[in-house]
C-alpha positions in Angstrom: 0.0 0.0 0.0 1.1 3.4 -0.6 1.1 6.1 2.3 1.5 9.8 2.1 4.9 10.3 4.3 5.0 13.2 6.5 7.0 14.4 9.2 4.6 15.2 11.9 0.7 14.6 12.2 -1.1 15.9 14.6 -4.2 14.2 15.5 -7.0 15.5 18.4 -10.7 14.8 19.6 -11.2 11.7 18.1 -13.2 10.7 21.3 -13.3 7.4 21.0 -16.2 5.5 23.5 -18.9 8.2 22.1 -21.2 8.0 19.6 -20.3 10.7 17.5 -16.8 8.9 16.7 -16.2 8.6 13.2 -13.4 5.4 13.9 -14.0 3.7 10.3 -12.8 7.1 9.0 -9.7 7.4 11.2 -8.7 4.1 10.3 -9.3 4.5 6.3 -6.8 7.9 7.2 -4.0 6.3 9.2 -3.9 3.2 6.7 -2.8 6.1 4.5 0.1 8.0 6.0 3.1 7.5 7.7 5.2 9.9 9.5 8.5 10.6 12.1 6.2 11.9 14.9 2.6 11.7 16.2 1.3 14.4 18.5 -2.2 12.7 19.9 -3.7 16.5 21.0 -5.8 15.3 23.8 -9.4 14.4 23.7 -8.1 11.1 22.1 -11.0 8.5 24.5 -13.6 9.8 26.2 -14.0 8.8 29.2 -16.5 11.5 30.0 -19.0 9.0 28.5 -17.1 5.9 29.3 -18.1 6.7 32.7 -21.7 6.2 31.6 -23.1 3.2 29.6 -19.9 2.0 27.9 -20.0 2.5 24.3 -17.3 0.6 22.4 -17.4 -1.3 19.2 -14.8 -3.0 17.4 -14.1 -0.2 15.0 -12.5 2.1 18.1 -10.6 -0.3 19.2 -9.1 -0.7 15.6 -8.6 3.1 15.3 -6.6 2.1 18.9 -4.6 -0.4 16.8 -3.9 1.3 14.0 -2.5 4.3 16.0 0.3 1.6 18.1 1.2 0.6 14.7 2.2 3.9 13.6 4.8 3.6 16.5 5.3 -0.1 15.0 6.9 1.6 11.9 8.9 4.1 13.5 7.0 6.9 14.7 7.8 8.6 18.0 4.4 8.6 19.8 3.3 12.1 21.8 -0.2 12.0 23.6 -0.9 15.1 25.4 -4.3 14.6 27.2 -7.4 17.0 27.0 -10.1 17.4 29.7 -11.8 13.8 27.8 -9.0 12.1 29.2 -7.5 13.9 32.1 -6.9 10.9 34.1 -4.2 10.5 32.1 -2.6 13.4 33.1 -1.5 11.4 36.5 1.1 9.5 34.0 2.8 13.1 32.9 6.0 12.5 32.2 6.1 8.2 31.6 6.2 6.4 28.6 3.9 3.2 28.1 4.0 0.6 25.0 5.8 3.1 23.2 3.6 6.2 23.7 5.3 9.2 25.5 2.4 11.1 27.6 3.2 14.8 28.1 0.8 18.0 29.7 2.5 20.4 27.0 4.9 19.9 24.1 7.3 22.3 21.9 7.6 21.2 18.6 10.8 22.0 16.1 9.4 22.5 13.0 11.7 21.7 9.4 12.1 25.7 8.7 13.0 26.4 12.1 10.4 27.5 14.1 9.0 26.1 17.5 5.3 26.0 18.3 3.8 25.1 21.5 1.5 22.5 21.0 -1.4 21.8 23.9 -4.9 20.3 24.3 -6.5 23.8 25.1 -9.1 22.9 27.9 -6.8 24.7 30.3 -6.8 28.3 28.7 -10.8 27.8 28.6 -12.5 29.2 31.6 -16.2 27.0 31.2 -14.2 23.9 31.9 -11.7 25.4 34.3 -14.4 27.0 36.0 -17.8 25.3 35.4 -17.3 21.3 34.9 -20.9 20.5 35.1 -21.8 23.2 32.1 -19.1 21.5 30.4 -20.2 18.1 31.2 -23.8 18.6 30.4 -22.4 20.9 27.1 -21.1 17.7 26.2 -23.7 15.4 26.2 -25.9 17.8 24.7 -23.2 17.7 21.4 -23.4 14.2 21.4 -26.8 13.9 20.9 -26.9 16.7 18.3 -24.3 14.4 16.5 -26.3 11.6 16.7 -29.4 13.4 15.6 -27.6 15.0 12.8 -26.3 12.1 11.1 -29.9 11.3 10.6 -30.9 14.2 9.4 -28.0 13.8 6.8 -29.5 10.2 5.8 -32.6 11.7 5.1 -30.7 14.9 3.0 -28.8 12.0 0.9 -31.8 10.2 -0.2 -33.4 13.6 -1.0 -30.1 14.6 -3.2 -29.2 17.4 -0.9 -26.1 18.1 1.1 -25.0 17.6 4.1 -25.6 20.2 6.6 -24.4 20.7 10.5 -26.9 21.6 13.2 -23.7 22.5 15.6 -21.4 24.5 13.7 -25.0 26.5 12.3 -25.6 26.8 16.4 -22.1 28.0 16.9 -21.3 30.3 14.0 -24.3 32.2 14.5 -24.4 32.5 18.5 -22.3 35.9 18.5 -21.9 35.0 21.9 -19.9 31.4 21.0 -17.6 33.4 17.8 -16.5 36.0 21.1 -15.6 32.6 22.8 -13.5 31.0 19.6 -11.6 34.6 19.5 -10.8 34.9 22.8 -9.8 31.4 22.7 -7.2 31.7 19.7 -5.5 35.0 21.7 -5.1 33.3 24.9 -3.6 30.1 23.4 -1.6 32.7 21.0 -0.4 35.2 24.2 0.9 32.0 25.5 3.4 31.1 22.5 4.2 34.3 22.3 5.2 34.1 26.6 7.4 31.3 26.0 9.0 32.7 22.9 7.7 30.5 20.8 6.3 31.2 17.2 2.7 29.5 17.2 0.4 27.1 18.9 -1.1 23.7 17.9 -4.2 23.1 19.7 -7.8 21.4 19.7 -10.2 21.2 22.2 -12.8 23.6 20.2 -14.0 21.3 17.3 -12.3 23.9 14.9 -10.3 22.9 12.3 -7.7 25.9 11.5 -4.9 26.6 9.8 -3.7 30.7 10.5 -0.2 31.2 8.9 1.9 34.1 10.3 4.0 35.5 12.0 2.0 34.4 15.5 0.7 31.0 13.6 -2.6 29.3 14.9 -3.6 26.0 14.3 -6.2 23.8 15.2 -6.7 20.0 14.3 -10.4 19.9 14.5 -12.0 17.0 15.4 -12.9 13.5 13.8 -16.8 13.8 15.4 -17.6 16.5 12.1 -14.3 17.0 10.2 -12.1 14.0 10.5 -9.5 16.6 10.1 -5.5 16.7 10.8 -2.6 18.6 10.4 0.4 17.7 9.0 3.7 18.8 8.8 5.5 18.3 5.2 8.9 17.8 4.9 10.0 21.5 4.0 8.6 22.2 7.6 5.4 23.8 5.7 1.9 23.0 7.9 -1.3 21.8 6.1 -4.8 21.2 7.3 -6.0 18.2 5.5 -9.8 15.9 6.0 -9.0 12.3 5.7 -10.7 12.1 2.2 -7.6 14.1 0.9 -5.5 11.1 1.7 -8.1 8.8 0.1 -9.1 11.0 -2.9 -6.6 13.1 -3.0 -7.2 14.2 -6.9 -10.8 15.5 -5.5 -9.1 17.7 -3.2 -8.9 21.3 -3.1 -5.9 22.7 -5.3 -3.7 24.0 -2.4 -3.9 20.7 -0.7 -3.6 18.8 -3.3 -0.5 20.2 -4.4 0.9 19.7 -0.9 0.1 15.8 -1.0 1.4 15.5 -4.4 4.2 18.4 -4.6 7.9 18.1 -4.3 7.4 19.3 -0.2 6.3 15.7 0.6 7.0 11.8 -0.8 5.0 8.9 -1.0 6.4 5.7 1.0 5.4 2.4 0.2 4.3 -0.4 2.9 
């Protein structure tokens, strides 16, 4: 099999043990692509609804195996956990079957630059402050997954696109944009304390990709976007969906070209 080789991926919110998990996706993506370093950005199981009635069906634990195997040929392995799975947080600092678990990273990027690369759920005040808004803000999105991927079934058969009840909810709430904004400076007045050059985050269910002198991404989430970024080898940063991998020729043009420039190489299995 052929796999798109990069030099970093970062991965985040896959929350695996919830129903909005889109595991069969992740898997199709990391059967894909290879690369020299993983950064798992938190929010990787979710034990929030683990907690609950347990939710787990083969295709999570396969997204499980197919992430190991990743270390299996070669990859260095970085989970930093989220507020998901903050019980990991009491193994800062170990390493277990290959997977090296740290609160906060800095990563060297190919041109030189360092970004600080963190979960997020500690430079947002709901879930510093107010866990049970956060918890019951969680299983409210859940369910408006579950309900939406319905309403999408019903769009399909119609011949109509897909559409998202959440990110209409959150786009036009001025109220939740304000909180986005305030977000990206915070996680942005951080780098910029530690003299870094950027930030990789998640957390927010944004994919984002800001370029710049003060450079903001976000990987998204694989819930609604099965999105990632990736490092190519030229130290250049691209968000990419896990179709791009699969499809790449039905890609949009500037991502395309990344997959298939002379910034990145294809490795074979």
């Amino acid at each position: 099999m052929m796999r798109f080789a990069f030099r970093t991926i970062w991965i985040s919110d896959i929350h695996l043990g919830s129903r909005g998990c889109q595991a069969v996706e992740l898997c199709r993506f990391l059967d894909r692509v290879s690369c020299e370093r993983l950064y798992l950005v938190g929010d990787i199981i979710d034990f929030w609804r683990l907690r609950g009635r347990p939710y787990w069906p083969q295709p999570h634990n396969d997204a499980l195996q197919r992430l190991l195997a990743l270390h299996q040929r070669g990859a260095e392995i970085i989970f930093i956990p989220g507020n998901h799975d903050e019980a990991a947080r009491q193994y800062i600092g170990l390493e277990i079957g290959g997977v090296r678990i740290l609160r906060h990273a800095e990563h060297p990027l190919a041109d030189g630059r360092r970004l600080f690369v963190t979960h997020g759920d500690e430079y947002d005040l709901v879930v510093r402050h107010s866990r049970l808004i956060s918890l019951l803000g969680s299983t409210a999105y859940e369910w408006l997954i579950v309900l939406n991927r319905w309403y999408n079934h019903l769009r399909a058969a119609c011949g109509l696109s897909r559409s998202s009840f959440s990110q209409t909810v959150k786009m036009k709430v001025k109220s939740a944009c304000r909180f986005i904004s305030a977000f990206e400076e915070t996680l942005l007045g951080e780098a910029n304390r530690r003299g870094l050059q950027g930030v990789i985050c998640g957390h927010i269910h944004k994919p984002a990709a800001i370029d710049g002198p003060a450079a903001y991404y976000n990987c998204g989430d694989w819930i609604e976007h099965c999105s990632a970024l990736v490092e190519l080898q030229d130290g250049r940063i691209e968000l990419i969906r896990g179709t791009d991998v699969l499809m790449p020729e039905h890609a949009p043009g500037s991502i395309r070209d990344a997959l298939t420039g002379a910034g990145n190489t294809l490795a074979t299995a």
